[in-house]
N, C-alpha and C positions, 0 to 999 in steps of 0.2 A: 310557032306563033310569033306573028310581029309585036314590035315593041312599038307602044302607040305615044309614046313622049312622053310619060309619067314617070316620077323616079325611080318605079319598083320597089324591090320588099328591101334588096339591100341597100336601096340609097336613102330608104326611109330609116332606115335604122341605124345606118350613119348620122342620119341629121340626127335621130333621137339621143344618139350616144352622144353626138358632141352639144347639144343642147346640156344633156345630164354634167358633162362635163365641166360646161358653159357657169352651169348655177353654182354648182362644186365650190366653181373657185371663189365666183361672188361670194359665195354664204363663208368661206373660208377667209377672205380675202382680211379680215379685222382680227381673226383668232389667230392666224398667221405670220401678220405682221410683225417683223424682228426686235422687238421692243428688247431694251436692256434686262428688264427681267426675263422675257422670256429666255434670253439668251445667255442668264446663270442658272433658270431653272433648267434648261437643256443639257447645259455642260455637267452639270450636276448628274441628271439621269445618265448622260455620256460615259463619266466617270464611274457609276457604277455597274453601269456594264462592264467595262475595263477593269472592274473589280472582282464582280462575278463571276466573267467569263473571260482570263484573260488572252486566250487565243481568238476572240473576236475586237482584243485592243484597236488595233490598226480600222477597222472598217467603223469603231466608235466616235476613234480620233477623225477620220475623217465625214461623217455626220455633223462633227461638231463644227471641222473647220468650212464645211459649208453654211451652215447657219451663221457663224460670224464673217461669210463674205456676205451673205443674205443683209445683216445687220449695216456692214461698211454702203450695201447700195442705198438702204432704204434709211440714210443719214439725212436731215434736210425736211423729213416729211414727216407729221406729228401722226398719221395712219396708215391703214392699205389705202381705205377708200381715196381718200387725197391725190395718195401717189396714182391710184389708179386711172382718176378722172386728169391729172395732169400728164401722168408720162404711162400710159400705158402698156407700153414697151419690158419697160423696166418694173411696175407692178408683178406682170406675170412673169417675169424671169424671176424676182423676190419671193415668188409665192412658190414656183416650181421649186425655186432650191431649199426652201425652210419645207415644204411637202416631201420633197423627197429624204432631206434628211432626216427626219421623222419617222420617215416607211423603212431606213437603212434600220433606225435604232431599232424601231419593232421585228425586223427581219434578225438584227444581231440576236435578240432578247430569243426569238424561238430556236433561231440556232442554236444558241444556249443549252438553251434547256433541251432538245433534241442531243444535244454532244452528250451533255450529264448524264441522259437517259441510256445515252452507247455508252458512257464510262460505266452505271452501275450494273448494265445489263454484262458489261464486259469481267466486272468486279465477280457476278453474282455467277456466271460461268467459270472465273480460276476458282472458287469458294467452293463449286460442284467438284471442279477436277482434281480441288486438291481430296477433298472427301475421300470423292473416287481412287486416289493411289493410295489414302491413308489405309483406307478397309481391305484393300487388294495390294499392300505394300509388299506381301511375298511375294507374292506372283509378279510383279513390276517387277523386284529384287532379279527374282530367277531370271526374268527375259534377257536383263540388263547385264548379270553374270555370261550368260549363255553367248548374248550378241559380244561383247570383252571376249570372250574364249574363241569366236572364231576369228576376231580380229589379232590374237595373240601368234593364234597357230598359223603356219605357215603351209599345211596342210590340209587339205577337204577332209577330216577324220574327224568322224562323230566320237570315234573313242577317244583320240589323241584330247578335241576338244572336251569332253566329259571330265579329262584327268585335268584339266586346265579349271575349270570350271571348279573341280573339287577344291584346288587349291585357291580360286578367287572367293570360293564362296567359305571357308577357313583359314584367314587371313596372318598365320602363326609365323611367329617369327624362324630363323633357319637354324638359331640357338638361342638358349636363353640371356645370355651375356654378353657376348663376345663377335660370335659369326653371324653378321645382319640381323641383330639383335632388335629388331623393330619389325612393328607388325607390317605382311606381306612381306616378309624378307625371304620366308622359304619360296613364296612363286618365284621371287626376284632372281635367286638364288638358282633354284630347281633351273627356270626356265633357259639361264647363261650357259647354265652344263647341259641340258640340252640341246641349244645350239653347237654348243661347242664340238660334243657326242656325237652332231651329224655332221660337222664338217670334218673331223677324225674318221669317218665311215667313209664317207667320200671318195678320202685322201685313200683308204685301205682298201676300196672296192668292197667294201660290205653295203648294207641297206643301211640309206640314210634316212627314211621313216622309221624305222625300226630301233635304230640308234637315238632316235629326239624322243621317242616313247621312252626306253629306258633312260634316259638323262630326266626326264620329269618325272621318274619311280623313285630315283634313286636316295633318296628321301622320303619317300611318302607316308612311311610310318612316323613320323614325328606330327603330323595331323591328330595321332591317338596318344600322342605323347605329353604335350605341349598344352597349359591351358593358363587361362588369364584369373587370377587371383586379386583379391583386395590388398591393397599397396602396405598396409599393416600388418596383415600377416605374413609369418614368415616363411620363406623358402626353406624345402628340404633343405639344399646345400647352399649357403650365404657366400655372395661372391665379393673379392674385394672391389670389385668393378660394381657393385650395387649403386642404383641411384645415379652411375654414369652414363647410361645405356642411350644410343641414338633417340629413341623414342620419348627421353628428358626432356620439357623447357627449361630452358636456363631460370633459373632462383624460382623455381615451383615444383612441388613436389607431386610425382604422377598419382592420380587415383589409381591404377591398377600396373602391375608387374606380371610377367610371365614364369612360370615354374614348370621344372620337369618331373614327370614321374619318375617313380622308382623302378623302372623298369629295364630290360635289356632291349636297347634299339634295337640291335640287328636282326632280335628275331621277333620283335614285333615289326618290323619293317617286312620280315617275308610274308608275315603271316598275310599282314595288308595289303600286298602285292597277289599273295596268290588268292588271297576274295577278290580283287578286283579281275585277275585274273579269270575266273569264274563268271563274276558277274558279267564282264562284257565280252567275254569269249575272247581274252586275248590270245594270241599267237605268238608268245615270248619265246628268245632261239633258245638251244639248250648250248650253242655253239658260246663258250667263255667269252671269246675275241669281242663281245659285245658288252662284258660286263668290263673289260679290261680296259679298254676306249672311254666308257662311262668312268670309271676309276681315274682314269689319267687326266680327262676332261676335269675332273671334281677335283683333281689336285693343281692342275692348272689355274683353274677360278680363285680357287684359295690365293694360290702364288699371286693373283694376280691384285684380288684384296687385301692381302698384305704389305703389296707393294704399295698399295693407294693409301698407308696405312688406315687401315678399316679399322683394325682395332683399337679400340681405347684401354690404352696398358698403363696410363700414369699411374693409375693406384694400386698397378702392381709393381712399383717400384721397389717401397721397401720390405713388402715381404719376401722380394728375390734375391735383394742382399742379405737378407737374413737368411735366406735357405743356403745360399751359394757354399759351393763344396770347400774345403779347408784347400791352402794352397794356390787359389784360382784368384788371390786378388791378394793388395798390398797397400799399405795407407802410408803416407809421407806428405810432411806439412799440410799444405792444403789441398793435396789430391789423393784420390783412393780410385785406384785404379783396380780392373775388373778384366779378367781373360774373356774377350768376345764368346768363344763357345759354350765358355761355362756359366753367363750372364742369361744367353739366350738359352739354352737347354732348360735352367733352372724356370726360368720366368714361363716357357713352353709347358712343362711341367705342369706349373700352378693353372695356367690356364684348360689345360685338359683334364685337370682335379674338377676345377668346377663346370666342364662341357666335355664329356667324354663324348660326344658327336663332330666335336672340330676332327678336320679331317686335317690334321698335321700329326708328324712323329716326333720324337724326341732324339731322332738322329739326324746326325750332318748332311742331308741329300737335297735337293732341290725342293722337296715338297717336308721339308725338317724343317731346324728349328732356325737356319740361318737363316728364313724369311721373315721371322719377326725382325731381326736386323734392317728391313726396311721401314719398318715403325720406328725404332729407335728412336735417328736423331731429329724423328719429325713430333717426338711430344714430351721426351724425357730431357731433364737438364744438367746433357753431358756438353763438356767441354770441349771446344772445336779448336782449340789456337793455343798453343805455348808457346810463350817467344815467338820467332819465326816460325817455330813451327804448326804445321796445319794440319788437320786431321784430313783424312778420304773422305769420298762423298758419304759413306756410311756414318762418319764420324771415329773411326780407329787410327789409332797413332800403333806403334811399334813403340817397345820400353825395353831396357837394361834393368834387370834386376841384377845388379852385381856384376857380373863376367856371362852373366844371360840372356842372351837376347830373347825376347817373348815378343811372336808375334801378333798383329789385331788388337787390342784391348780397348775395354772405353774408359774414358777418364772423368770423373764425378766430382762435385765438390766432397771436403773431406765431411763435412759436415752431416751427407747423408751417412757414414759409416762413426758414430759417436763410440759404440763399442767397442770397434776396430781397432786395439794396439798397435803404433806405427813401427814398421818395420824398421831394422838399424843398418839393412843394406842401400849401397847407393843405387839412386834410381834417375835415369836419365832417359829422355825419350828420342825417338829415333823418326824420322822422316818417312814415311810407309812412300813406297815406288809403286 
């Protein structure tokens, strides 16, 4: 169809929109007008928006700073109308910027309140979800165990993982005193001998899955062993290390301690070995060389907590000098000296009185009693320097007793040994090489 010179549907509605627009401003042009009040009542609603809501601050602040340029144009002229029949120009730029800042402040206001509506709606979703884990808190627990277990193992083994799981999800310590005496010490514990188990396989051409299974057995009976009591009550066997245990805050006393049954580890340890056995159809060798490995790994870990001194032995100080065997020490002025083997045996001793799970002996060999010798002078207060003379990294000097040279010994204030009668031999100490 030709077009016969009429303005058409859309040019008519063009002219009608800018007519509508036309009046808009007119009938606006007096409510608009930047007058001083309106320009504190503005700032005012500005402000609290920026009170309100203060992540729409910025887009408040500038609504405002537009109305007060609005206000600096329309200085000079006492209305809109005025300004408009004089400088029309400038009316409608005044009007445009106090309109639009107006439509900014209502646009902040719904954003507003649309945000609040995603914060409660966002509120009122963690409020479900936390519901949600509280009601289904085990089943969370177990996923949460289960996914930890396979990230532990270094194995695809749904059994390996199972035993890993039992000990995440039994949190016991690896003794009750002494050996990682804080809860999850036995996984901590379990799981080091296990590595260790597979890399001693390795080395031996046995099976190294095989060997990481038993290193996380090798313990496992203390799960049925081991349980958490009220901090009040008393333990079967009272350790003098009580109340010192890793799992202490400093100057607070714990709610709850750990205690062992009265039972025999070893052969509640097979018992629980061979249910699990059973239960998940292990395939444990009958071949020793795998218990041996485990063995040697488990005295290695020891040796090696030892050396970090792991244990906390200060408060078996003075019951080791009181145990200590006749002979094995010597008090003069203000030293009371102490033969190293017989210091450590004794004190090894006492600590296997109250944890007969530590895996130390009472004899001189690497996984003996000269490993607590690595605790020593890292918590007891033996004396390191006579005169020029210096102790060894251990802390042992060499002494004359008389026309005797004693080697190793450590040297004490005399004051820990107050019952100790001072010897009437001379005593001179000697430079350890």
């Amino acid at each position: 169809m030709k077009d016969k010179g009429g303005p058409g549907l859309i040019g008519s509605l063009f002219l009608v929109f800018f007519l509508v627009i036309l009046l808009g401003v007119l009938l606006n042009i007096g409510d608009a007008f930047p007058t001083e009040e309106k320009v504190r009542d503005f700032s005012k609603k500005a402000q609290m928006l920026s009170k309100f809501f203060p992540e729409w601050k910025s887009l408040s602040e500038y609504a405002k700073g537009l109305v007060e340029n609005a206000s600096e144009k329309a200085k000079g002229y006492s209305s809109g109308y005025e300004m408009l029949f004089k400088d029309p120009v400038k009316a409608l730029e005044v009007l445009f910027l106090v309109l639009l800042a107006e439509y900014l402040l209502v646009f902040g206001i719904i954003l507003g309140i649309l945000s609040f509506q995603a914060y409660l709606v966002l509120a009122a979703l963690l409020v479900a979800v936390g519901i949600f884990l509280y009601k289904h808190r085990e089943a969370v627990e177990d996923l949460m165990i289960k996914w930890r277990a396979k990230r532990l193992s270094p194995f695809k083994d749904e059994k390996i993982e199972y035993i890993l799981a039992l000990l995440l999800k039994n949190p016991v310590p690896a003794s009750v005193f002494h050996h990682n005496a804080f809860e999850g010490g036995l996984l901590k514990h379990s799981l080091s001998v296990a590595k260790l188990s597979a890399k001693l396989a390795k080395e031996r051409g046995l099976k190294v899955k095989t060997a990481f299974l038993l290193g996380l057995l090798h313990d496992i009976g203390k799960l049925k062993i081991y349980r958490k009591v009220p901090a009040e009550e008393s333990a079967p066997a009272p350790s003098p290390l009580e109340g010192k245990r890793k799992d202490k805050k400093k100057d607070k006393k714990p709610k709850y301690k750990w205690e062992a049954l009265h039972v025999n580890q070893e052969v509640v340890n097979k018992i629980f070995i061979k249910q699990l056995e059973e239960k998940l159809s292990l395939d444990l060798p009958k071949d020793s060389a795998y218990w041996d490995i485990v063995k040697t790994a488990d005295m290695m870990q020891t040796e090696k907590e030892l050396r970090e001194g792991i244990y906390n032995i200060k408060d078996l100080l003075i019951p080791t000098i009181k145990n200590l065997p006749d002979g094995s020490y010597w008090k003069k002025g203000e030293y009371f000296i102490v033969l190293a083997h017989a210091f450590c045996r004794t004190m090894t001793e006492l600590l296997l009185e109250q944890d007969k799970g530590l895996n130390i002996s009472t004899e001189p060999d690497r996984a003996g009693v000269h490993m607590i010798a690595y605790s020593i002078p890292k918590q007891l207060p033996i004396i390191k320097q006579i005169g020029d003379i210096k102790a060894d990294d251990l802390g042992l000097f060499d002494v004359k007793v008389g026309k005797t040279l004693f080697k190793a010994v450590y040297v004490f204030p005399s004051s820990l040994a107050t019952n100790v009668p001072e010897t009437e031999e001379e005593i001179s100490f000697v430079q350890r090489i």
